[in-house]
C-alpha positions in Angstrom: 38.1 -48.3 -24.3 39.3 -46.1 -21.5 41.3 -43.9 -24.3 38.3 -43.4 -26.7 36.1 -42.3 -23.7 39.0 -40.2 -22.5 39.0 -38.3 -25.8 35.2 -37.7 -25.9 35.4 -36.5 -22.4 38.4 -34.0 -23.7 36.5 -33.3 -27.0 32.9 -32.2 -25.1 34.6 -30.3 -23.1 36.0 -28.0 -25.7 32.4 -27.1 -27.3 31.7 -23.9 -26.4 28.4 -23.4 -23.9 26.9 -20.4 -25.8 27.0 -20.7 -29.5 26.1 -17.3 -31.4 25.1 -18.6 -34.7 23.8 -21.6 -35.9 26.3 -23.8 -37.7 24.3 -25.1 -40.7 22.4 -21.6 -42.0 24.5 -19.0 -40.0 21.1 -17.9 -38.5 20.9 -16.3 -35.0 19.7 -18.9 -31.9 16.2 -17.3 -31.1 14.3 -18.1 -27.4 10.2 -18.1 -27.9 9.6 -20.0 -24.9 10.5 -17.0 -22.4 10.2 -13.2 -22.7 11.7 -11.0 -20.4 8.8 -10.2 -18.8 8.2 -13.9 -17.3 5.2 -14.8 -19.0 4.8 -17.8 -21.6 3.7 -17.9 -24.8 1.9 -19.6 -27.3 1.9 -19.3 -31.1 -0.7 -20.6 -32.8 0.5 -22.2 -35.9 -3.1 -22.7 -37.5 -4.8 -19.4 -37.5 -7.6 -21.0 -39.7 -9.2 -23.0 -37.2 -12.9 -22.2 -36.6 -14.1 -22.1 -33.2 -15.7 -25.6 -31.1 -19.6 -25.4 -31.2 -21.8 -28.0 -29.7 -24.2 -29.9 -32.5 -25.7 -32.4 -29.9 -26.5 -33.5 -26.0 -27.7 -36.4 -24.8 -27.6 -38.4 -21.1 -24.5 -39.5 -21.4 -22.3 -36.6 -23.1 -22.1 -33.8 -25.8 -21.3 -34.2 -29.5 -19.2 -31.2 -31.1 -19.0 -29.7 -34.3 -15.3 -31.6 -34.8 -16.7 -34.8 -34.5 -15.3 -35.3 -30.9 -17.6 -37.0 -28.3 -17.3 -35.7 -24.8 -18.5 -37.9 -22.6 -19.6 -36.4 -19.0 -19.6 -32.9 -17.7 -17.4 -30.8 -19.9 -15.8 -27.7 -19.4 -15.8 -25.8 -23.1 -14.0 -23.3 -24.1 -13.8 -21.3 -27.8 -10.9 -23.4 -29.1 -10.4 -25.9 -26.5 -12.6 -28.8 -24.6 -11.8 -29.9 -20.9 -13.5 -32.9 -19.4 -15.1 -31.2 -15.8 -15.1 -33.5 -13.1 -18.8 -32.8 -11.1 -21.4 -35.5 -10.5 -24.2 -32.8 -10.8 -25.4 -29.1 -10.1 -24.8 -30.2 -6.1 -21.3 -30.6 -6.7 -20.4 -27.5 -8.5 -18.6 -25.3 -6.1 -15.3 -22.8 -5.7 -13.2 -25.0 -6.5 -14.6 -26.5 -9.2 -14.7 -23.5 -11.0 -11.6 -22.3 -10.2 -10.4 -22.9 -13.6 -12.3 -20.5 -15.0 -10.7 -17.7 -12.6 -7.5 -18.1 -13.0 -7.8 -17.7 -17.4 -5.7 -14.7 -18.2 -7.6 -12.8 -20.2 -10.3 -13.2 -18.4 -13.4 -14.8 -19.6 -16.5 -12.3 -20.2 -19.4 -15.1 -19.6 -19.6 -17.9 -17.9 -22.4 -20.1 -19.1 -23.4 -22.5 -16.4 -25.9 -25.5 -17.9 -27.1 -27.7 -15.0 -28.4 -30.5 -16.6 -32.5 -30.2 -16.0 -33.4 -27.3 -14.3 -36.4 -28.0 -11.8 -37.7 -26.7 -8.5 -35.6 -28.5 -6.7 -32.3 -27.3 -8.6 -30.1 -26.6 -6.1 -26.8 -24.3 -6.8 -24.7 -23.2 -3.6 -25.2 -19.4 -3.6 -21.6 -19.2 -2.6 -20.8 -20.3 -6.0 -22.1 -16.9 -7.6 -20.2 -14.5 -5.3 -17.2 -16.2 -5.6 -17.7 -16.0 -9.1 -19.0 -12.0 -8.9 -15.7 -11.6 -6.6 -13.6 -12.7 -9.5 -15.8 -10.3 -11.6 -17.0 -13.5 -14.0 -20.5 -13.1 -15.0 -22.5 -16.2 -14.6 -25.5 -17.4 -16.8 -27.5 -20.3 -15.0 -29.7 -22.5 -17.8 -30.8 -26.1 -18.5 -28.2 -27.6 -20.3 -30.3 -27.3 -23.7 -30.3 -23.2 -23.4 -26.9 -23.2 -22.2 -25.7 -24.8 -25.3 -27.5 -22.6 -27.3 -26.3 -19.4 -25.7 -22.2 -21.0 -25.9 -22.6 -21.5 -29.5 -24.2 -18.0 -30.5 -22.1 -15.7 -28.1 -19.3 -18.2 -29.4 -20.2 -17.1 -32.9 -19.8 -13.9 -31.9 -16.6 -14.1 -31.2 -17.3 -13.3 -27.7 -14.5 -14.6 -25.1 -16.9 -17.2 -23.1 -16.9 -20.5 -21.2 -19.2 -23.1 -20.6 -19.8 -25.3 -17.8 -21.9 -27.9 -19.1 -23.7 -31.0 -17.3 -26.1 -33.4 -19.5 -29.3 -33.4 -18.6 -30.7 -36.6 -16.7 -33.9 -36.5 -19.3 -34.2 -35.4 -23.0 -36.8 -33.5 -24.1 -38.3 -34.3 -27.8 -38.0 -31.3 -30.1 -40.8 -30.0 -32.2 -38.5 -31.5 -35.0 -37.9 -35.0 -33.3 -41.9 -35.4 -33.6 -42.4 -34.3 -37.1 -39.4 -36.6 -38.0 -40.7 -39.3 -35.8 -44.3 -39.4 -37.2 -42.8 -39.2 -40.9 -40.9 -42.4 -40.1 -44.0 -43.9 -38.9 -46.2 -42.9 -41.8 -43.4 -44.2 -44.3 -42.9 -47.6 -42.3 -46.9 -47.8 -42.4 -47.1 -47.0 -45.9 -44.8 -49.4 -47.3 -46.3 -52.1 -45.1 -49.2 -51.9 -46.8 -47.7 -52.0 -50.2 -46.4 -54.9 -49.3 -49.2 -57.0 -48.5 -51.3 -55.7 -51.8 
């Protein structure tokens, strides 16, 4: 046992550190993970992929246009979703948005959706000029406009963020009324037929 571990010692150490070529297509070794100038890289493989819009918001989370359920404060991004650790608009401060300084390119718009906005909405002003010293604009809505403004600048192919809390209530749309009563008036309906 000692000789065949001897000879795989000897054997390894005769490989040569730097090989020029690749043995099975004679194709030159190729680095993408470093460039000279000390940045890294990312290829996207899947060019075709359409950007992330939001469909829904309730209490407890956001609905995308994937299919993914994010449940909680999310931080959203055109391509990409991050769960955002804040309990509410109290809790947003510098460092809680200090993710979206350090994005290289920087982002054009941050949209900032607090949930419900009422008269007691209460943002640290500390939080804008930090955000105005990093030379981030900052949009403050309700949680319903802010998901309306990600998904059209998004559309736009603008380079934007969002910083989205749900909202503690839910406001019925125009829409959830009409569709509501319609329910109603069918559920009535056929009760009757029923019972004739």
């Amino acid at each position: 046992m000692a000789f065949a571990l001897r000879n795989v010692i000897r054997s390894a150490t005769t490989v040569p550190l730097k090989r020029k070529w690749l043995l099975k297509e004679n194709l030159p070794i190729r680095h993408h993970s470093y460039d000279p100038d000390g940045k890294t890289t990312v290829q996207v493989l899947n060019k075709s992929v359409e950007g992330l819009m939001i469909d829904s918001y309730s209490q407890v989370g956001f609905r995308l246009n994937n299919g993914m359920y994010v449940l909680g404060p999310m931080a959203i991004f055109p391509r990409t979703v991050l769960s955002w650790n804040v309990r509410d608009e109290t809790s947003i401060n510098e460092d809680s948005l200090s993710l979206f300084c350090m994005l290289e390119p920087k982002i054009d718009l941050l949209v900032l959706g607090v949930g419900d906005m009422t008269s007691n909405t209460k943002l640290n002003r500390n939080v804008l000029s930090f955000m105005a010293k990093h030379r981030i604009n900052v949009e403050v809505l309700t949680t319903e406009q802010a998901c309306a403004t990600f998904n059209f600048l998004n559309a736009e192919n603008r380079y934007i963020a969002g910083a989205l809390i749900p909202p503690v209530t839910l406001r019925p749309s125009d829409e959830d009324v009409i569709m509501s009563k319609k329910k109603h008036k069918r559920l009535y309906i056929s009760g009757d037929d029923e019972n004739f």
